[in-house]
MARTISE-386185 format. One line per 2 residues: number of its first residue (from 0); their letters; for each residue x, y, z of N, C-alpha, C. Coordinates in steps of 0.02 Angstrom, whole numbers, plus 32768, in hexadecimal, padded with zeros to 4 digits. Layout:
N
NUM> a> X/Y/Z/X/Y/Z/X/Y/Z | ...
END
This chain:
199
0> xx> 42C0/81F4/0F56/42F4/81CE/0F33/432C/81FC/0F1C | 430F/8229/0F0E/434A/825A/0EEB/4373/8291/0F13
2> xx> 4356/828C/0F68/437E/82A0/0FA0/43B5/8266/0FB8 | 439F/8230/0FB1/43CB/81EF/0FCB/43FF/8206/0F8B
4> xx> 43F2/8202/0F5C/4433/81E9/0F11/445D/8231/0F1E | 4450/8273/0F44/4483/828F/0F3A/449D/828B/0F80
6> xx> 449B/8268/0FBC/44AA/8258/0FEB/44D0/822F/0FD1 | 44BB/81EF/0FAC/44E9/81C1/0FAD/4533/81EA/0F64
8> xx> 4518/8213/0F3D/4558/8218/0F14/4588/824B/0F44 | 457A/8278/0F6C/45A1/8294/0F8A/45DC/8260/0FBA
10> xx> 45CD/822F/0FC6/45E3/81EE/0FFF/4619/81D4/0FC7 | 45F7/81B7/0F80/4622/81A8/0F42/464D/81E4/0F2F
12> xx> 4643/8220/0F38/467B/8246/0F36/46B3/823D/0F64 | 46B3/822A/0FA1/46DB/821D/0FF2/46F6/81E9/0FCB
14> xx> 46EB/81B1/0FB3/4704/817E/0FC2/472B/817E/0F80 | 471D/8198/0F51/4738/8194/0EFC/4774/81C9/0F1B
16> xx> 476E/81F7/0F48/47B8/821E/0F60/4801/81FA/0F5C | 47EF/81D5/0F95/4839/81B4/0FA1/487F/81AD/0F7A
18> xx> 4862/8185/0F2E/4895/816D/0F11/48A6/8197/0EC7 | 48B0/81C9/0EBD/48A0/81E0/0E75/48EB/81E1/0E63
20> xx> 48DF/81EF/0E0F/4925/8205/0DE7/4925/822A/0DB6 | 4942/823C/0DA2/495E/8267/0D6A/4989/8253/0D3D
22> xx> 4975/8251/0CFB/49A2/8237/0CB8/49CD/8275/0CAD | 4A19/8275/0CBC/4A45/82B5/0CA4/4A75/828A/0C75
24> xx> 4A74/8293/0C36/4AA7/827D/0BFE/4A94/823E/0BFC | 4A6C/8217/0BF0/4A4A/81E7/0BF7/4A54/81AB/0C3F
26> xx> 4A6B/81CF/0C62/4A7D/81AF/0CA2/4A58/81C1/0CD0 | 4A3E/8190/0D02/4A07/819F/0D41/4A33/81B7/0D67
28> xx> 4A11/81DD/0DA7/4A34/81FB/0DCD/49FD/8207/0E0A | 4A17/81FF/0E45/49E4/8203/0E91/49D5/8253/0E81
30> xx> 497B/8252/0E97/4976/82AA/0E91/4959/82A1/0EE5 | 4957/8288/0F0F/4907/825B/0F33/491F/82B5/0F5C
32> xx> 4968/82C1/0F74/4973/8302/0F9B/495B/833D/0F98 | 494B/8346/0F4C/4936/8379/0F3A/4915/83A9/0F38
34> xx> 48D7/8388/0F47/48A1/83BD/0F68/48A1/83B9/0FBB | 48C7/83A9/0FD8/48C2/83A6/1024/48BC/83F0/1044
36> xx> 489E/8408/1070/48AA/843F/108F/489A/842F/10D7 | 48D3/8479/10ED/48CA/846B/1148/487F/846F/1152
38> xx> 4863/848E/1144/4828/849D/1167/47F2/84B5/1139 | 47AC/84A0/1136/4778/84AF/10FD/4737/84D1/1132
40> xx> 4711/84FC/1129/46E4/8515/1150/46B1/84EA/1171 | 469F/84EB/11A2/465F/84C2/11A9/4625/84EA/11E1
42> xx> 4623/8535/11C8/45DC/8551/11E4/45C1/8592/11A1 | 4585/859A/119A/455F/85AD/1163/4535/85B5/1180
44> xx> 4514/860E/1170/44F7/863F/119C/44EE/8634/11DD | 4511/8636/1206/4521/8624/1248/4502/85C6/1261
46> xx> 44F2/859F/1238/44F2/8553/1228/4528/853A/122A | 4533/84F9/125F/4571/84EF/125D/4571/849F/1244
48> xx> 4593/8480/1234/4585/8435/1241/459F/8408/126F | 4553/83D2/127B/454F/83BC/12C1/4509/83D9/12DF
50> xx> 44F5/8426/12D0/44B6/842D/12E1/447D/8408/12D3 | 4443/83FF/1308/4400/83E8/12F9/43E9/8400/12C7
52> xx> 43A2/83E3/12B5/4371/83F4/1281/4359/842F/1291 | 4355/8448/12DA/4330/8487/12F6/4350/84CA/12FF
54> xx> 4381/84A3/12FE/43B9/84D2/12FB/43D5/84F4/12B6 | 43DC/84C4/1287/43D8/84CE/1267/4399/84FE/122A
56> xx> 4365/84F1/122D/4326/8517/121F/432C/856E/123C | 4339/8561/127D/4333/8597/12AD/4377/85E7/129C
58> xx> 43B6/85BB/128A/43E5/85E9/1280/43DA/8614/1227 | 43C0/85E2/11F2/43A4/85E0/11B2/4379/8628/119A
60> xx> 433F/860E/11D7/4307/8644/11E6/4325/8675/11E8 | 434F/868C/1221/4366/86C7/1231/438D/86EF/120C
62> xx> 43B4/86C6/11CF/43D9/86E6/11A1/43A0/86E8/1161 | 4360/86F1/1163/4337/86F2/1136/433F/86C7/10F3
64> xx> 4342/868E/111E/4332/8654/10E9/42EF/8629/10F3 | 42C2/861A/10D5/4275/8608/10D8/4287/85B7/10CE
66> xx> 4253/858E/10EA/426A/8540/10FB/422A/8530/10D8 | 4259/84F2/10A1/4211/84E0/107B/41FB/8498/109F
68> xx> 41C9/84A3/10C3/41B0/8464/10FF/4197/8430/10C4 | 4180/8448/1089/4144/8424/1074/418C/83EC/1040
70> xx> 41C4/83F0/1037/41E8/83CD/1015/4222/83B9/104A | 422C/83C2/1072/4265/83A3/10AC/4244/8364/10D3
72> xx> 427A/8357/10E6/425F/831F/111A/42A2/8316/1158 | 42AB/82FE/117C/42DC/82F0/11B5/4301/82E6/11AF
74> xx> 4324/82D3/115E/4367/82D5/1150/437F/82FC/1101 | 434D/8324/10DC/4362/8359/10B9/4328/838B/10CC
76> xx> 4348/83CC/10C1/4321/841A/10EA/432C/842E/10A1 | 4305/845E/108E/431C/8492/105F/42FB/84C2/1055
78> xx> 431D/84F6/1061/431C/854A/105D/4324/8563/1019 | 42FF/85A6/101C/4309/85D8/0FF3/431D/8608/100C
80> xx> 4325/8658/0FFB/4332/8685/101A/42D5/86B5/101B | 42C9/86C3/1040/4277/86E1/105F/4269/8729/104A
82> xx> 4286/873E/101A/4295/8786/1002/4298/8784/0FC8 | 42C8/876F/0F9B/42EB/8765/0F61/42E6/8735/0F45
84> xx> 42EE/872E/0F00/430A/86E7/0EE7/4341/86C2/0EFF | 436A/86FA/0EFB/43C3/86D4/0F09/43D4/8705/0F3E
86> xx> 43F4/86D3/0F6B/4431/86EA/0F98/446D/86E9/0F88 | 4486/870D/0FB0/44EE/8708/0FB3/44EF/86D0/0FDF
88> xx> 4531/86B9/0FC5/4560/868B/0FE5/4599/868D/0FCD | 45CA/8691/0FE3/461B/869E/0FB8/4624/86D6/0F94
90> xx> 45E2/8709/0FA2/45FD/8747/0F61/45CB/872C/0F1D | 45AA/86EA/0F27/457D/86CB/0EE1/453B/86C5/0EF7
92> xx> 4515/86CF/0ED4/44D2/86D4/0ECC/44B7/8690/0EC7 | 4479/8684/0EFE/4474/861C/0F05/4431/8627/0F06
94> xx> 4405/85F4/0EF1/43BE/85EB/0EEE/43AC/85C0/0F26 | 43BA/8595/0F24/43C0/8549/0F5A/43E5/8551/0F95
96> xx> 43CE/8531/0FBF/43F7/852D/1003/43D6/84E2/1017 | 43FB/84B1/1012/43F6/8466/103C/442C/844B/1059
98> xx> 440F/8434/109A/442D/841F/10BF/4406/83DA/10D6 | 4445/83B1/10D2/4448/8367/1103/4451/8355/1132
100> xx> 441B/8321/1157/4440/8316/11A0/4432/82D3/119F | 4449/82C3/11C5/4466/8268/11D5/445A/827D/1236
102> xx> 4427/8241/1245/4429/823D/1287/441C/8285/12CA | 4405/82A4/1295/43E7/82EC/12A9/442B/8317/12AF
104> xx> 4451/8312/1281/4489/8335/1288/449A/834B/123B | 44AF/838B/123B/44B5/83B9/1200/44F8/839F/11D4
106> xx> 451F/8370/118F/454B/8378/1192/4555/837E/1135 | 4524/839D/110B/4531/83A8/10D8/4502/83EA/10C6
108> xx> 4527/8403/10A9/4502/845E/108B/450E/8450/103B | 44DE/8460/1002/44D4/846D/0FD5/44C1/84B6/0FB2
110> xx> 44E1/84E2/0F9B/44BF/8522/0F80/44BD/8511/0F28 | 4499/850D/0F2B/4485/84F4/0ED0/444A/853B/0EA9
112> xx> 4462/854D/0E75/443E/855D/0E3A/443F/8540/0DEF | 43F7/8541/0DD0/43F7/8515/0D92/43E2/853B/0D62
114> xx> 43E2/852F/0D21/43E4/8559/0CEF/43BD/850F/0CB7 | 43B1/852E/0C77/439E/84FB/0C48/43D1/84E5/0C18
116> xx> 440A/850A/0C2F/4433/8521/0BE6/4471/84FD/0C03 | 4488/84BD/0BDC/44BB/84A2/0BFD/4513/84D3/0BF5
118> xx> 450B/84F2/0BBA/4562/851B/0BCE/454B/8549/0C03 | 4511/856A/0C05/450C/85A1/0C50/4539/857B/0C9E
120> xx> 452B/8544/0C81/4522/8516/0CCE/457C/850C/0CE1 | 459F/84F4/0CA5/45D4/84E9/0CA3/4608/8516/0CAB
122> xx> 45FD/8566/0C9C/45FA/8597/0C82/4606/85B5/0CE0 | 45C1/85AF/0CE8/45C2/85B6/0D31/45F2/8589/0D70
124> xx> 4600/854C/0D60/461D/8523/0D74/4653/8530/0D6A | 4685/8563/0D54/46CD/8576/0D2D/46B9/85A0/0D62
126> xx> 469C/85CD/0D6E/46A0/8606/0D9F/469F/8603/0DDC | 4675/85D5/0DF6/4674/85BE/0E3E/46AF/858E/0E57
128> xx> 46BF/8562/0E26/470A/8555/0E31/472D/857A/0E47 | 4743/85A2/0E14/4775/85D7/0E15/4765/85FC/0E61
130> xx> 4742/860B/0E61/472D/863E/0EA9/474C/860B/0EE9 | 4725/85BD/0EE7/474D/85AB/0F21/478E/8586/0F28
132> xx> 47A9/8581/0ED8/47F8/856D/0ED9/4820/85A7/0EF2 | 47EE/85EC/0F08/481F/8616/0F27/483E/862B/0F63
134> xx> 47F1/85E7/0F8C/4806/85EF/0FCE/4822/8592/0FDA | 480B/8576/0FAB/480A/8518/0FB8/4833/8500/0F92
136> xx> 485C/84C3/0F9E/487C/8497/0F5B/4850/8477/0F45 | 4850/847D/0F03/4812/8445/0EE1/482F/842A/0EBB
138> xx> 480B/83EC/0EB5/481D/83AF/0E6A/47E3/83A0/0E4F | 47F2/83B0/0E06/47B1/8381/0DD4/47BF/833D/0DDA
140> xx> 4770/8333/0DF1/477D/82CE/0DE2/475B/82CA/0D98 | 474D/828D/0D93/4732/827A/0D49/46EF/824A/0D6A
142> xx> 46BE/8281/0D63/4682/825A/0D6F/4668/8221/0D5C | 464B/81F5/0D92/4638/81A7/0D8E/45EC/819B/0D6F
144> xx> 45C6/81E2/0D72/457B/81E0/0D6B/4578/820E/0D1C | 454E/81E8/0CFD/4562/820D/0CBB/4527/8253/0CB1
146> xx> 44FE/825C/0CEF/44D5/8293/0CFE/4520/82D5/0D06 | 454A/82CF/0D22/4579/82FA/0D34/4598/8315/0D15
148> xx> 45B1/835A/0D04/45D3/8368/0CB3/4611/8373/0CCD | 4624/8389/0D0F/466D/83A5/0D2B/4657/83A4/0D71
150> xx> 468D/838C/0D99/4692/8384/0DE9/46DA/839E/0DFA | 46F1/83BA/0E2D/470E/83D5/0E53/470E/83C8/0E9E
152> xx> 475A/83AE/0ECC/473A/839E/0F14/4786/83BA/0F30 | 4783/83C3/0F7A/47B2/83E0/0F9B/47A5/83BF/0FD2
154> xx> 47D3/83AC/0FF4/47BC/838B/1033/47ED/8395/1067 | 47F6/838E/10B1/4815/839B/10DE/484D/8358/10E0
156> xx> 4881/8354/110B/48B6/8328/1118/4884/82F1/1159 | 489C/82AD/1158/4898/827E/118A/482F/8283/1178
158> xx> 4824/8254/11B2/47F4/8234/11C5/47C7/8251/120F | 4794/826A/1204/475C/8275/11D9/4778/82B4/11AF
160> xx> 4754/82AC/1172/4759/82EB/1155/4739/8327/113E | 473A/8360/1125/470E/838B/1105/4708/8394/10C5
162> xx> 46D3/8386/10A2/46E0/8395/1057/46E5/83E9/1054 | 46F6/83F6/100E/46D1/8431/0FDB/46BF/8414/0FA5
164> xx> 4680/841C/0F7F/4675/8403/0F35/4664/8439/0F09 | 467E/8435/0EC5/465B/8454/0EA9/4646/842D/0E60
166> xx> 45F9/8434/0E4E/45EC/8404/0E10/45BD/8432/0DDD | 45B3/8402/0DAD/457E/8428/0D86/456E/83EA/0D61
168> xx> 4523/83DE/0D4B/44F4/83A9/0D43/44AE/83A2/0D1D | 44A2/838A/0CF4/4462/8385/0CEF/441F/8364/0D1E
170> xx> 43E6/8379/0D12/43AF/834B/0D56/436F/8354/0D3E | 4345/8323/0D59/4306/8336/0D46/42C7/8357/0D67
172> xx> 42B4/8386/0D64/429C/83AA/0D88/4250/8376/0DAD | 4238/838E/0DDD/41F1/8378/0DEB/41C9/8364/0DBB
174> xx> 41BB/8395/0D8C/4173/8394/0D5B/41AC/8373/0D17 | 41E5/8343/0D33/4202/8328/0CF3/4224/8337/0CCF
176> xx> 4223/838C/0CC5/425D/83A0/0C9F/42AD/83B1/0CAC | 42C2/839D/0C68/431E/83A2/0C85/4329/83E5/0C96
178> xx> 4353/83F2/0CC7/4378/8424/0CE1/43C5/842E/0CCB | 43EA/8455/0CE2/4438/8461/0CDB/443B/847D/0D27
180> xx> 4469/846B/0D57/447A/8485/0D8A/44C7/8494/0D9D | 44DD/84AB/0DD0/44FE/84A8/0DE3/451B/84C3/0E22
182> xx> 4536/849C/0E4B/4538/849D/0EA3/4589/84B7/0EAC | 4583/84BF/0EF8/45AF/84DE/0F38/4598/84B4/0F76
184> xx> 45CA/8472/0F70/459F/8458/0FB5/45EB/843B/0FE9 | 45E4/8447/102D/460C/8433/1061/45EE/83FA/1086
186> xx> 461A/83C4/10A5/45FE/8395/10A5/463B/8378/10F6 | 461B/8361/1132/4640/835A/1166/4636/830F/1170
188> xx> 4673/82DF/1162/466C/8292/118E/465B/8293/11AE | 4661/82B9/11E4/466A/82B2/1238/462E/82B0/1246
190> xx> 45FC/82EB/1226/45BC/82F2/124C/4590/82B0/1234 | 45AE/8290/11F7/4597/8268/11DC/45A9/821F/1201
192> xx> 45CD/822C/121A/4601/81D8/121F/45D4/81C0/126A | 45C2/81F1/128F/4591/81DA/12DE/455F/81C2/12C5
194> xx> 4544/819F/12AE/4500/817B/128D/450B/814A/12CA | 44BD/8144/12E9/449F/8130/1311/449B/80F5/1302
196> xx> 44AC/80AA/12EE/4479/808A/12BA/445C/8037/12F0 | 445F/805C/1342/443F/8032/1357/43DE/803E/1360
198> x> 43C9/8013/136E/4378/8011/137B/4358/8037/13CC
END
C-alpha cells in the first residue's frame, strides 16, 4: 500500500504542475514557466529509463548496490549500497535507492534518507535543494498531503515530461514508528505513459 501511495503522489505532483501562481503585492501572477528546463537527466549508475526489471537489477549490482528481493516486487525494487551504509549521488550521501516500473519498464528513481528528528530532515531538505537548484529550475509547491513538510519540483517543457523532486516528510516505519525523511527522486512520463492496459 505504501509503494502504490507514493506512486500515486508522485503522478499528483505531474498533474498539480500545470497551473500554479504566485501572490506578488497581493496580486496573482502565472509562475506555471518557471521551473521548466530544457532537459532533466534520465540515467543513474549507468540505469537508464525505459530499462527492464533485469536490466535494471543487473546494472545496480554492478555499481555495488545489493537488491532487497525479500521487500520488492515487479513494480518497486529497492537497493542499498553492499559495502556501506550510504552512497554518493550528487556529491550527497543516500541510504535508499528505489526504483519504479510500470509495465516492466524503469520510469521513477527515489534516493531517500530518514532521520527521527524533524528540523534534521528539513534542514537537510534546504541542502539538497540548494545543490539541485544549481543545476535545475525549481518551484516550491504547497503540499496537498499533510504528511509532507516542503516539496520542490522541476520539470521539462511540452509532453511527456521529466520530473526532478525534492521533498521532506514524515512516515511510518514497518514496526509503526514515525520517521522524518527526505528524498531526491526523478520521475519519466514517457516510460510511464506505454502502459500496456490490454489483456
Amino acid at each position: 500500500m505504501k509503494k502504490l501511495l507514493s506512486i500515486v503522489f508522485v503522478f499528483a505532483i505531474i498533474v498539480s504542475c500545470n497551473n500554479k501562481t504566485k501572490v506578488v503585492g497581493g496580486v496573482k501572477e502565472k509562475t506555471y514557466d518557471t521551473a521548466f528546463n530544457e532537459k532533466i537527466q534520465g540515467m543513474f549508475f549507468g540505469v537508464s529509463f525505459g530499462d527492464n526489471k533485469e536490466e535494471v537489477i543487473s546494472k545496480l549490482k554492478a555499481h555495488d548496490f545489493a537488491y532487497d528481493n525479500y521487500s520488492s516486487s515487479d513494480v518497486s525494487l529497492h537497493f542499498r549500497s553492499k559495502n556501506e551504509k550510504y552512497f554518493s549521488f550528487g556529491n550527497m550521501p543516500w541510504e535508499m535507492l528505489d526504483i519504479s516500473m510500470s509495465s516492466d519498464k524503469f520510469y521513477h528513481i527515489r534516493f531517500m534518507n530518514s532521520s527521527e528528528d524533524k528540523a534534521t530532515v528539513i534542514s537537510s531538505y534546504e541542502h539538497v535543494l540548494s545543490t539541485v537548484s544549481a543545476k535545475y529550475k525549481m518551484m516550491e509547491e504547497t503540499p496537498k498531503d499533510s504528511t509532507v513538510y516542503r516539496l520542490s519540483v522541476g520539470y521539462t517543457r511540452g509532453h511527456p515530461r521529466r520530473l526532478v523532486i525534492v521533498s521532506c516528510f514524515r512516515y511510518e516505519s514497518l514496526s509503526k514508528h514515525i520517521l522524518q525523511g527526505y528524498t531526491l527522486e526523478y520521475s519519466d512520463e514517457e516510460s510511464y505513459s506505454d502502459v500496456n492496459y490490454e489483456l
